[in-house]
Each structure stands twice: as C-alpha cells, then as structure tokens.
N, C-alpha and C positions, 0 to 999 in steps of 0.2 A: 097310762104309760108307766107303771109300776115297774115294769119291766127295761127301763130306758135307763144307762149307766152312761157317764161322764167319766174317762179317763182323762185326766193334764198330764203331757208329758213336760218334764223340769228336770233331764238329768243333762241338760247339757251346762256346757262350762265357758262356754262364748266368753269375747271378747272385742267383739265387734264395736261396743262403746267402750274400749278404753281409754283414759287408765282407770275409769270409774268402776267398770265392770272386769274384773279380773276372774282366776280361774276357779277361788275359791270363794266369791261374790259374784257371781255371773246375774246378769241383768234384772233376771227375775225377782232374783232378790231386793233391786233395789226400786226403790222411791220414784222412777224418774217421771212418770206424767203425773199422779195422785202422790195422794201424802202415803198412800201404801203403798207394799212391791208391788210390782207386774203380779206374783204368783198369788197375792192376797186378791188384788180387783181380780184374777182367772177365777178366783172360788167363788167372791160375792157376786159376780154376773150372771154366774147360774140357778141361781137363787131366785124364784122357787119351783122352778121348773126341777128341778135336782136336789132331793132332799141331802144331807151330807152324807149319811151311810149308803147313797150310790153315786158317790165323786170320785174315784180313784187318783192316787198321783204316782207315778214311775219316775222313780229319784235314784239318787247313788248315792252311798252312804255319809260321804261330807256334807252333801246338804239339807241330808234328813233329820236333826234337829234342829236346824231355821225353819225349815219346812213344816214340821209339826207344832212349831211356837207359833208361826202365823195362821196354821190354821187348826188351830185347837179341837175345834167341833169337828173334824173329819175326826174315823173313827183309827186308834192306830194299824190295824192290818189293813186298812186301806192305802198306806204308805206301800210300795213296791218297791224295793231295793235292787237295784243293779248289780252284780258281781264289779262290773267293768262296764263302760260305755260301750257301745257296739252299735250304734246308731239308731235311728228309730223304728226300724224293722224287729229287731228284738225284743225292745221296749213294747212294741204293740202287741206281740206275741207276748210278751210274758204278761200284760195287761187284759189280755184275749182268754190265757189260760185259770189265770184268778176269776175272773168273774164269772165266764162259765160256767166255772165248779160250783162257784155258788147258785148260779141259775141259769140250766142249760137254752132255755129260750131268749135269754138277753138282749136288745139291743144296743149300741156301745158307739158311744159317740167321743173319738181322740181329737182332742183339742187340745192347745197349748199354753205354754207355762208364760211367755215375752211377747207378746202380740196386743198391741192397742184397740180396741173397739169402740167407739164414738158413740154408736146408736144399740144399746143393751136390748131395750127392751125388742126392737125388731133381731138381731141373733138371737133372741130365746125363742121367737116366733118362727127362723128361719129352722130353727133345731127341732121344731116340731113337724113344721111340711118335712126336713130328712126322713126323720123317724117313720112316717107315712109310705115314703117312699121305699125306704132301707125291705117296711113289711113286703115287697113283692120279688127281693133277691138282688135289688141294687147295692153297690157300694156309692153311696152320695157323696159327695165333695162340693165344697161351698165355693164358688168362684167370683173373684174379685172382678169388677170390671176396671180394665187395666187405660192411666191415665199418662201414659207415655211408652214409649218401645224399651219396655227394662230387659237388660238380659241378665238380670238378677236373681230375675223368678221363673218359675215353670210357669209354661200355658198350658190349658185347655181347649181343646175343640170341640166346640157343640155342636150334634146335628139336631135329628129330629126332635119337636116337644111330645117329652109324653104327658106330662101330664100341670094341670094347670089348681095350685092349691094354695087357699087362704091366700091371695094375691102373687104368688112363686109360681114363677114360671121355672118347672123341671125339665130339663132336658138330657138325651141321652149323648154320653161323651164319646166322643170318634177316636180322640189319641190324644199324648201326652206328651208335651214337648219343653224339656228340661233346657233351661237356661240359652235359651238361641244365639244365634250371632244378630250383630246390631242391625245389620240388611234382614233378617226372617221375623227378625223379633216386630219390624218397620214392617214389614208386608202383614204381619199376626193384625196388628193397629188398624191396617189401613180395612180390613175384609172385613172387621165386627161379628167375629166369628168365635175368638177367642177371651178368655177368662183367665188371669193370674191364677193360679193355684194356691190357697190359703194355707196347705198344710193341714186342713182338717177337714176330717172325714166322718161318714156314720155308716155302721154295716151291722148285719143280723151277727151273731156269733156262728152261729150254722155252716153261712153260707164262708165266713171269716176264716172259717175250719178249713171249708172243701178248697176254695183259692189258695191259701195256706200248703194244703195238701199236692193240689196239682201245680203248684209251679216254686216251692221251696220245699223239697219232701225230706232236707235234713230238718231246716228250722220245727216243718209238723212235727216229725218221730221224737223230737228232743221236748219239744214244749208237753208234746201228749206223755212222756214217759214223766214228765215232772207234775203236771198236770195234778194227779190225786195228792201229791205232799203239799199243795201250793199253800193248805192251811193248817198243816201239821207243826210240831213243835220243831221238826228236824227241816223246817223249808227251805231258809238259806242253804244248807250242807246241800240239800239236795240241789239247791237250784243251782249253786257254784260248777259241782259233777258237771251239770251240762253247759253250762254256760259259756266253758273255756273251749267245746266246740262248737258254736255258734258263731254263724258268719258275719262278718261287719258288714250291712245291710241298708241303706235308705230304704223307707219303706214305699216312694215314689217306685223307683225301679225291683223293689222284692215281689211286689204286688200291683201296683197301681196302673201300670204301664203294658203288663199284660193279664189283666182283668176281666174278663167273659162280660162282664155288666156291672158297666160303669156309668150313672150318672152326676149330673151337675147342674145346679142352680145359681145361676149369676145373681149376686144382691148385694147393695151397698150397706155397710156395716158402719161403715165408716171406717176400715182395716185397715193398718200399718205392721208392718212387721218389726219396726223402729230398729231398721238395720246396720245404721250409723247416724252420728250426730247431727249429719245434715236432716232424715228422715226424723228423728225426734223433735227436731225444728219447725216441723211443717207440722206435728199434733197438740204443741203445745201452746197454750192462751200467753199473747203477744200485749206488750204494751202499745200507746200511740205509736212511737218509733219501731216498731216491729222487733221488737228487741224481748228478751226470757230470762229472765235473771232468775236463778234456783238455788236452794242451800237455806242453812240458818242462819247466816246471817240478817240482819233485819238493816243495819246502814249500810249505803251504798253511795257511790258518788258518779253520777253519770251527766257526761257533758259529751254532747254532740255526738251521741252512739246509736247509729241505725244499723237494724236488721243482722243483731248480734245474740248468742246464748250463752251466757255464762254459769257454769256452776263452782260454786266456790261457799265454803261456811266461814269465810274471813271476810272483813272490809276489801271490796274491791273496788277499782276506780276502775273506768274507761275514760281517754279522753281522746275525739275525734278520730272514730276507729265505726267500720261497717263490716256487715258481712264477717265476723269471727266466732270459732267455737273457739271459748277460754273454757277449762277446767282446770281445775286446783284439788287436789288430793296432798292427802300427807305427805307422799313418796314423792309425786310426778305432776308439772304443769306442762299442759299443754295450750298451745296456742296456736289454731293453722284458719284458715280461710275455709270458707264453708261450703264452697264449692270444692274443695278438696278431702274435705273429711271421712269419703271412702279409703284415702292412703292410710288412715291411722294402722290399716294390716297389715303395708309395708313394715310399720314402726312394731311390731308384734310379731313379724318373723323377723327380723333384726336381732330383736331381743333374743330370743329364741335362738337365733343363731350362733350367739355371740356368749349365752351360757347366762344370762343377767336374769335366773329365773325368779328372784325376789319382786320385780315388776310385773311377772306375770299372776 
C-alpha cells in the first residue's frame, strides 16, 4: 500500500470544550485524554501503517507552528495551509489536489485532527479492509455503531454486504441522513440499520476527481487550475487567487450525500468525537467514585465527590458535590452539572454576542 496517504484535517477552531478550548487553542491541541494533544495521538495512531512523508495535515495558518512543533517528523510541505476556513469540503479538495500531484494513483484516507479512539491497533486494521475496498471505486466511511438515538450525528444506512474482509463486514451505503430529529433518530436505533457517521472517509483520488467533477464543478475547475502550483514556490499566492472563490462546503453534503458509490463498514473503535464535557467524561479513566480529576496539579482534597470532572492546575477541593464539570482556566471558571454541559454553546454565543472576544 505504498500508495495509501493519511490526510488529518485540524483547521477547525471549535469550542465545544470551553473555556478550555478556545479559538486560538481548539481541542486538538490540547492534552485532554493523553499527556499529548488530540492532534499528536491522530499522528502516532497511524503509525506504521503511515509512514510520516504520506500523513498530510490541512491547517490554517495560526496553528501551523503548534502543529509542526508536535509533529516534527512530518515533513514541512505536508502541512496544507488554508487561506480561510471554508469547511471541510475545501479542505479535502485542497488535500485531494496536493497529493495527487504528487501521485496520480493515490489512495487518501481523511481522518481527523479531535476524535478519541480506544482500540488503535483494530483502526489501523479497519484502514486497511477501506483501502481494499476504496481499489474497486467506492468511497468507504467507517461507521460507528450508534449507542443511543443522538441527533448530533449523521446516520448512515446500510444495505446490501458486499464484501466480507479480514473480519469487516463492508457494506454498500443506501443514504445519508444529517443530524435527525429525536423521533427519526429513535426509529434509526430501533431498525439496526444504521451507523453514526465518523467523519472519516477513504477514496481513490481518481475516482475523488470524477465526484468532485460531476456534483461541485466550481470546487473541480478551481482546485484543477491550482492544482500544478500546489508545490511551487509561489503556492499560497496561487492558492489564495482561488480560494476566495470557493464555496463554504461540508464535505458530508458537497460529496457524500450524493455519491454514485458509497460504502460503509460499521466497527467498534472505541470512537468519540469528545463533543462536550460530558462526552470526554465517558472516555476518560475514572477513579473508585467515578470521578477524573486532570491538570498539574498533584494535591487535591476530595471529600464525598462522585461522578464529577475536574480540570484545574491549582489545589482544588470538592466537598459533597456529584455529577459536576469544574474547569479552571486562567481567564474563566466554569462550573455546571454534567448533564448539562452541551449548554456551554449557549455560554459562547453569549459571549460572541455581547462583543467579550478575549474569552473566546
């Protein structure tokens, strides 16, 4: 599989775990399951299926020197720079158009920068039945098997198996159904039909091209016109030229959703998307009390605290408290109930509202 490239996409600027994750530290960067960021475990996971000179990362320009200090041994024009955010339809296009050039037979497996994985060694093996796949003109997607009716995530509908490899069960994808309501999302659960959508994908470049072509025919003519500069001295210039028209795009709906040939493999990963504080709660190794205490600090004082996460690099006490996300940042404490912890968004268009951009 010499021919098999690893794009991380890491230009996003989330905020979903604030106020830990802000816009100029977004998640990836930080610490929050391992001693390393999110974006360092996405490098070493692929490891050695992915030698470093075919990992790519699609970043923006803030956080491509963190990004290259974590990950040293990628090579530097493997870094992709963004003009601007424009969602991950661009991003993958412009990721599609670097490697290509480099080798027009490619295959290109976009995976992400903030996502938790439990079971490594089974994702490196799930990345190889894709790749198997991907060789007969599917675009592959790794589907979660979904353990509650979320309307958080996209589903997937599987029909027929085609094909059955190295224990993966492949299957071809019927439709794609973005974010449901809570009754469709409940019907998805109950038929064992459907798969969370991971976000990550594997496709030939080829066939990347022709999809590409026939259902976003500005995103092709801009990416192809940029295309031979992509390792020229003058790349940025030229990439910016187009950049500024290029459409703000998910790449679920640019591609994914009207796809000629689409499959999907449901597999337990052990995947999280670790979407808010409460989600980082359920990945992270608990004490007796079911309790996560994070940070540098090393003294703590905890009396009668269950089923609580704290992060904080000060002496923190808890006394007779359940159920709470505390964080402690320099700027901003936060303290709310953990079944509430999807509001922290409230608390970030407020801010946002209200002009207080130093929090964000």
């Amino acid at each position: 599989m010499d021919n098999y490239y690893a794009v991380i996409l890491a230009g996003g600027g989330g905020t979903r775990l604030w106020p830990m994750s802000r816009s100029d530290l977004p998640k990836q960067l930080l610490p929050l399951v391992e001693d390393t960021s999110m974006f360092r475990v996405a490098i070493e996971r692929l490891a050695p299926l992915f030698t470093p000179d075919r990992i790519y990362v699609v970043t923006s320009e803030r956080f491509i020197d963190m990004m290259r200090a974590d990950a040293p041994e990628l090579p530097a024009d493997n870094f992709l720079v963004e003009p601007e955010g424009r969602n991950t339809a661009p991003a993958a296009a412009l990721a599609l158009a670097a490697i290509s050039q480099r080798d027009p037979q490619a295959t290109i497996a976009l995976l992400t920068a903030d996502h938790h994985i439990t079971y490594k060694d089974r994702f490196r093996d799930v990345l190889k039945s894709a790749y198997t796949i991907a060789q007969d003109g599917y675009i592959v997607t790794l589907g979660i098997s979904p353990s509650l009716p979320s309307t958080g995530f996209g589903y997937i509908r599987r029909g027929e198996l085609l094909r059955q490899i190295d224990g993966f069960h492949c299957y071809r994808s019927l439709n794609f159904t973005e974010k449901p309501d809570p009754h469709t999302a409940r019907q998805f659960l109950r038929s064992g039909e459907y798969s969370w959508n991971s976000g990550m994908f594997i496709w030939r470049a080829d066939f990347a091209w022709k999809e590409l072509q026939r259902q976003q025919p500005l995103m092709y003519d801009l990416m192809r016109a940029y295309q031979p500069h992509s390792a020229a001295p003058d790349a940025a210039a030229q990439l910016a030229g187009v950049w500024a028209q290029m459409p703000k795009l998910q790449l679920d709906v640019a591609i994914m959703e009207g796809a000629e040939q689409i499959a999907v493999i449901p597999v337990d990963i052990g995947w999280s998307d670790v979407g808010s504080w409460d989600a980082l709660f359920d990945v992270l190794d608990l004490d007796v009390d079911g309790n996560s205490f994070r940070g540098s600090a090393t003294n703590r004082i905890i009396l009668d605290t269950r089923n609580s996460l704290v992060y904080s690099d000060k002496l923190t006490v808890t006394i007779g408290v359940e159920d709470l996300v505390i964080v402690d940042t320099p700027d901003v404490l936060m303290i709310c109930r953990r079944d509430r912890a999807q509001e922290v968004k409230k608390v970030v268009d407020l801010l946002r509202e209200t002009n207080q951009k130093s929090y964000l």
